[in-house]
C-alpha positions in Angstrom: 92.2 84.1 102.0 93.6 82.6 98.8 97.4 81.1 98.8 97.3 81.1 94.9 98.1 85.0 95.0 100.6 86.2 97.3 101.1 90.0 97.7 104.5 90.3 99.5 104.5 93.9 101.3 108.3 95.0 101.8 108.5 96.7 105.8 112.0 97.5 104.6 110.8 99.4 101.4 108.1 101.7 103.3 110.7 102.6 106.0 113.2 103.9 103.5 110.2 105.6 101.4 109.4 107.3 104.5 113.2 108.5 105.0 113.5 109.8 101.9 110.5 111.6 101.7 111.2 113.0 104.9 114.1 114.4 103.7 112.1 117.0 101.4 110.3 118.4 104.2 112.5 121.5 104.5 110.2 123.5 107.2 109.5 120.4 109.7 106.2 119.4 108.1 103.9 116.5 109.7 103.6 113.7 107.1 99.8 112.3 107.2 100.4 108.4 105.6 97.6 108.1 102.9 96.5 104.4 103.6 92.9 104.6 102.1 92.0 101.7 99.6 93.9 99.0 101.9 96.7 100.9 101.6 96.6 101.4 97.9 96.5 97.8 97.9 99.3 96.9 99.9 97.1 96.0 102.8 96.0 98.2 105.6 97.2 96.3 108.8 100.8 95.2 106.9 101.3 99.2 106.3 99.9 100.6 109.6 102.2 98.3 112.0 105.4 99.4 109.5 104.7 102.9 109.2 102.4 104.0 112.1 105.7 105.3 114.4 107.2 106.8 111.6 104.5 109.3 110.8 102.2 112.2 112.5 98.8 110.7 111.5 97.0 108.1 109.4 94.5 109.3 106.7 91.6 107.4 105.5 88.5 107.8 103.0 85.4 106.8 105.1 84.1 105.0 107.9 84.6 102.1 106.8 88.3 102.1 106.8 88.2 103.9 109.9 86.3 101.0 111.5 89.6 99.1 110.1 91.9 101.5 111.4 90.4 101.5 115.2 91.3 97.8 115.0 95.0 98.5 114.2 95.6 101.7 116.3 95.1 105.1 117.7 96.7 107.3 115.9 95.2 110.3 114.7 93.3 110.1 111.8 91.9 112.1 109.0 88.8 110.9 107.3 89.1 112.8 104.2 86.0 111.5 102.2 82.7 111.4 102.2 81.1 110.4 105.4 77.0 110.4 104.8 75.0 112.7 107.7 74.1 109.8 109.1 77.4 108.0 109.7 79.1 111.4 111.5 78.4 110.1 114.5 79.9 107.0 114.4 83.1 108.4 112.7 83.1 110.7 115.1 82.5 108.4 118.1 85.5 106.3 116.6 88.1 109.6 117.1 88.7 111.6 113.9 89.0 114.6 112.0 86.7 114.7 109.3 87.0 117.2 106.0 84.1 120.1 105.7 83.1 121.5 103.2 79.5 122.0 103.1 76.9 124.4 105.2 74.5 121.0 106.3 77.1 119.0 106.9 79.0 121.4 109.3 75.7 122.1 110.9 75.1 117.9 111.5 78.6 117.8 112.8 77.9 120.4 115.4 75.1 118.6 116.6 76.7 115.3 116.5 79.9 116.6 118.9 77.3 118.3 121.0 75.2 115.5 121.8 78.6 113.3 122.1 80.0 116.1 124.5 83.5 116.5 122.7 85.1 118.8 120.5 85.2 117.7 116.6 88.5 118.6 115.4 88.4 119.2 111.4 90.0 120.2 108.2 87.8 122.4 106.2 88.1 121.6 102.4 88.7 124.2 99.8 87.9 123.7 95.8 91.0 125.6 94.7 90.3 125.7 90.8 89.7 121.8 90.9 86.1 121.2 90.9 85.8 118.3 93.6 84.4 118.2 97.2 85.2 121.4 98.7 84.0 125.1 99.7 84.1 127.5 96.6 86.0 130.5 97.9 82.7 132.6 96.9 80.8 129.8 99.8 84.1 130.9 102.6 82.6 133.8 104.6 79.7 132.4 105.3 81.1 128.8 105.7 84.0 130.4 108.6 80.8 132.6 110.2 79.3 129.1 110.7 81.7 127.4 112.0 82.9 130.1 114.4 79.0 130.2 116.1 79.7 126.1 116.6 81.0 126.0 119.8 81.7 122.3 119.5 83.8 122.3 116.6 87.3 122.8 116.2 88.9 123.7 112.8 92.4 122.0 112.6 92.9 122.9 109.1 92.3 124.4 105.9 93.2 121.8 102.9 93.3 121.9 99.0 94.8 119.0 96.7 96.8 120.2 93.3 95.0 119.4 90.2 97.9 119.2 87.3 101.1 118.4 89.0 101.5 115.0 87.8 100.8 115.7 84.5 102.3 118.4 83.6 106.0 120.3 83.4 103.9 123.2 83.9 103.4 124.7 86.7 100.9 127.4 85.6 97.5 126.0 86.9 99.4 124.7 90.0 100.6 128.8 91.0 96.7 129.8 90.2 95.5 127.1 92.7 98.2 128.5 95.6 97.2 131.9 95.0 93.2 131.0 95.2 94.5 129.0 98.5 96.3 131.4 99.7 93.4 134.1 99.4 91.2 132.2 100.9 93.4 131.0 103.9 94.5 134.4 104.8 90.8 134.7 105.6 90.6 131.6 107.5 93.5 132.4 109.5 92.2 136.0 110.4 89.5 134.4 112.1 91.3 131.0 113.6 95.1 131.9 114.0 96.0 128.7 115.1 94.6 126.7 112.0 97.1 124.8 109.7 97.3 124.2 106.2 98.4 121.5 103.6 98.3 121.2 99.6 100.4 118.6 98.6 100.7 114.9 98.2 103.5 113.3 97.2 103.5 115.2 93.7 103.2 118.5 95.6 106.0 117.3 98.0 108.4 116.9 94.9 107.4 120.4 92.8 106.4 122.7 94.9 107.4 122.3 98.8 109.3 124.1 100.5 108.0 126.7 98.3 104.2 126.5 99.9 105.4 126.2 103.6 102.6 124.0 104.8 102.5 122.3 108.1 101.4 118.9 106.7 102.0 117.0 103.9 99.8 114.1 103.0 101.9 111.0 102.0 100.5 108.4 99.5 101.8 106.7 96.2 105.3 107.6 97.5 105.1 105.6 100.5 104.3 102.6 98.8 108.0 103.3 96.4 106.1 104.3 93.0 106.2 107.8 91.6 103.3 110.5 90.3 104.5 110.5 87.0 107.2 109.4 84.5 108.8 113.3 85.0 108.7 113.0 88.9 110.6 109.7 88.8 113.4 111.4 86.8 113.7 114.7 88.3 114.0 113.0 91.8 115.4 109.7 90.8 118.0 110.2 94.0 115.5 109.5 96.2 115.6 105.8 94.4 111.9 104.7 96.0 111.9 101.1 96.2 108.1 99.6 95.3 107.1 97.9 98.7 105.1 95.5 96.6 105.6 91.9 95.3 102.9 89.9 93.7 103.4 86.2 93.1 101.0 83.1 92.3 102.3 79.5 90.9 101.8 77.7 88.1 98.3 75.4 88.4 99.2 73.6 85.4 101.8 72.7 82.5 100.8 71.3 78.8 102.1 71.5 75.3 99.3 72.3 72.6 99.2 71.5 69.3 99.4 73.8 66.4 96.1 75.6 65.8 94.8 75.0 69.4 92.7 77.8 70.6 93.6 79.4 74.4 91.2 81.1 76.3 87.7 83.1 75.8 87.3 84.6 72.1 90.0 82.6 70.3 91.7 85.8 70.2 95.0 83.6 70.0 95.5 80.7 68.3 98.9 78.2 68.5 100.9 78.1 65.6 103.1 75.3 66.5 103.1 73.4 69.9 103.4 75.3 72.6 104.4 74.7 76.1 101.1 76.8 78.2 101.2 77.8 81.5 98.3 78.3 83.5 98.4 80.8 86.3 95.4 81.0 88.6 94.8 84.7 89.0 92.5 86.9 86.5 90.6 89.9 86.5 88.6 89.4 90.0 92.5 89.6 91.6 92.7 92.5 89.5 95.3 91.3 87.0 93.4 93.3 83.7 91.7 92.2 81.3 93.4 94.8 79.4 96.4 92.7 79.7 95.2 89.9 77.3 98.1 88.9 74.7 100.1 92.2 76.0 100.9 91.5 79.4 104.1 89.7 80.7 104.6 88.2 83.8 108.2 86.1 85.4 108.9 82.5 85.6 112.5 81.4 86.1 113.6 84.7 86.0 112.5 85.1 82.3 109.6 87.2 81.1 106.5 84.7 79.7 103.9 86.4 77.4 99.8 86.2 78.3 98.2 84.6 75.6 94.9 84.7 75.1 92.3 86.3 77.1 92.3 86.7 80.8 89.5 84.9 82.8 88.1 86.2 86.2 90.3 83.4 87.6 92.8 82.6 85.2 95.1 83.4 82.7 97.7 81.6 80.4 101.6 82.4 79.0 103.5 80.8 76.9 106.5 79.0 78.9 108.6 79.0 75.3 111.6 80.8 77.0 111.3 78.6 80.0 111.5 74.8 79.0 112.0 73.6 82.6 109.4 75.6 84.0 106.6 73.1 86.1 103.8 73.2 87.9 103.9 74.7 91.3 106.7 77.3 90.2 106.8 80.6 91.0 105.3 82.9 89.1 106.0 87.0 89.4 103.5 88.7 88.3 104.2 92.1 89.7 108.1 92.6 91.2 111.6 91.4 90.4 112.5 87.6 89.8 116.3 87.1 89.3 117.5 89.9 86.8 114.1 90.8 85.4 111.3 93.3 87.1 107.5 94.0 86.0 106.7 97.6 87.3 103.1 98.7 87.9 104.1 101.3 85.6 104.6 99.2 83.0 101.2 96.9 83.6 99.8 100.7 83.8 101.1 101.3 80.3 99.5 98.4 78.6 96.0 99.1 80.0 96.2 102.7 79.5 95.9 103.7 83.3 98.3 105.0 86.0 100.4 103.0 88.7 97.8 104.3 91.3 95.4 102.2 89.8 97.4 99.2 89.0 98.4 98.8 92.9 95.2 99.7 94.8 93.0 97.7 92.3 94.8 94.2 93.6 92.3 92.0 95.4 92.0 92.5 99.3 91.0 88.7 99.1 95.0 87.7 98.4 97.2 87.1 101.4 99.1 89.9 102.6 102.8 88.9 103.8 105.1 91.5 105.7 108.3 91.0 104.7 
């Protein structure tokens, strides 16, 4: 792994994100941590040893990342992507609860459990006005008929994820998806009493629970200190999330160029007196943007240093104007706080015309991962 990009996970930060989100769950919900995509970046074995005995159960994407997770731990898991027919029974050799949602699939998980001899405990997926994987509640008779004549399956829970809560002060489309849930769950819970439910995320946790009294909420951007959306982060600002992340690299190089000296790829900046360049040895391949080219900013002695010029795959430049002393080998922040200065992922997401979710799990799984 490379040393010239250094993500810096905060143990300290997810515990308290944990606590505080905790705090919201007014009816004694389990929290499922969300640590698909390496942990939204963060790195998937720095987040399961912090979090895994603070939370009910871990939830992936796929078998790939449950392959990951059987290396770290145990815990109960929720695989809550797509897992082809032909991989079902390697998930489910591996100990998991996979999502249903579709009449061939439940049929090839039956088979798969039988011929494994176990039970295959799972969370049957409902497409509550969203349009994504999911039973359509015109499919749901005849999906529950199914999965009642499969002896070897075992439905856990009924699921549906919010489509405009992040977005939006209103909740409108958010009450039409509960009461399409809710319709559909009093039908799955005629037929399995014992089967739980869950809607929200992190968003969901903040709007609408208590309100929805589900048994499970499923714990993602949140945990990691960032929030849904701008209006989230100010209508629960008391819950002061603290980002767990901290990415840093060094400078590889120090030179003054003369006036009229292009910098980078495109001669999209041009010096127009000498300048002191910086060369920082991260780029888009990290996943520092490209989008970031002559917007971005990252920190150097505690001052904020403007990208000029394009980013490379490997590379990028600033302009060390505001800090004279700076060197090769410093320190260079490019996402986090140095000294009185802080670059959020919300505002890298800002300039690239994205969301912090993106920013975060789009960092290179190739740079070092430090627990601190």
């Amino acid at each position: 792994m490379s040393s010239v990009g250094i993500i810096q996970v905060s143990a300290e930060a997810m515990k308290h994100n944990i606590a505080q989100l905790r705090s919201l769950c007014k009816n004694g919900q389990e929290i499922a941590a969300v640590v698909k995509a390496n942990a939204y970046g963060h790195g998937l074995a720095e987040a399961v040893k912090t979090i895994e005995p603070l939370v009910d159960a871990l939830q992936i994407d796929d078998l790939d990342e449950l392959s990951s997770l059987r290396q770290l731990t145990s815990k109960r898991a929720f695989v809550f992507g797509y897992v082809p027919l032909d991989e079902i029974e390697d998930a489910l050799a591996l100990g998991c609860e996979l999502t249903v949602y579709d009449e061939t699939q439940i049929e090839t998980v039956s088979k798969v459990a039988s011929n494994l001899g176990i039970n295959a405990r799972v969370h049957l997926k409902i497409d509550a006005l969203l349009g994504r994987l999911g039973v359509l509640p015109a499919s749901l008779d005849s999906v529950l008929q199914q999965i009642a004549d499969s002896p070897n399956i075992e439905l856990a829970a009924a699921y549906a994820h919010y489509a405009n809560i992040e977005d939006t002060n209103d909740p409108a489309h958010s009450l039409l998806q509960e009461e399409v849930f809710d319709s559909c769950f009093k039908k799955i819970r005629a037929q399995f009493p014992n089967v739980k439910r869950h809607l929200s995320a992190t968003s969901g946790l903040m709007a609408r629970e208590p309100a929805c009294l589900n048994n499970i909420v499923r714990l993602g951007i949140g945990l990691y200190g960032l929030y849904p959306s701008d209006s989230l982060a100010k209508s629960h600002q008391n819950l002061e999330l603290k980002p767990a992340m901290r990415w840093t690299s060094q400078l590889a190089q120090v030179k003054v160029l003369p006036p009229d000296h292009p910098v980078s790829y495109g001669l999209t900046y041009v010096t127009s007196k000498p300048t002191r360049i910086g060369v920082v040895p991260q780029g888009y391949s990290d996943g520092f943007d490209r989008g970031l080219s002559n917007s971005g900013c990252v920190l150097i002695g505690g001052q904020r240093c403007p990208v000029v010029g394009r980013v490379a795959m490997n590379m990028f430049m600033v302009d060390l104007s505001a800090v004279p002393e700076a060197k090769m080998s410093d320190e260079v922040v490019i996402l986090g706080s140095q000294g009185e200065e802080t670059i959020t992922a919300e505002e890298m997401a800002g300039l690239i015309g994205t969301i912090n979710y993106e920013v975060v799990a789009r960092v290179s799984p190739f740079l070092r991962r430090v627990l601190v």
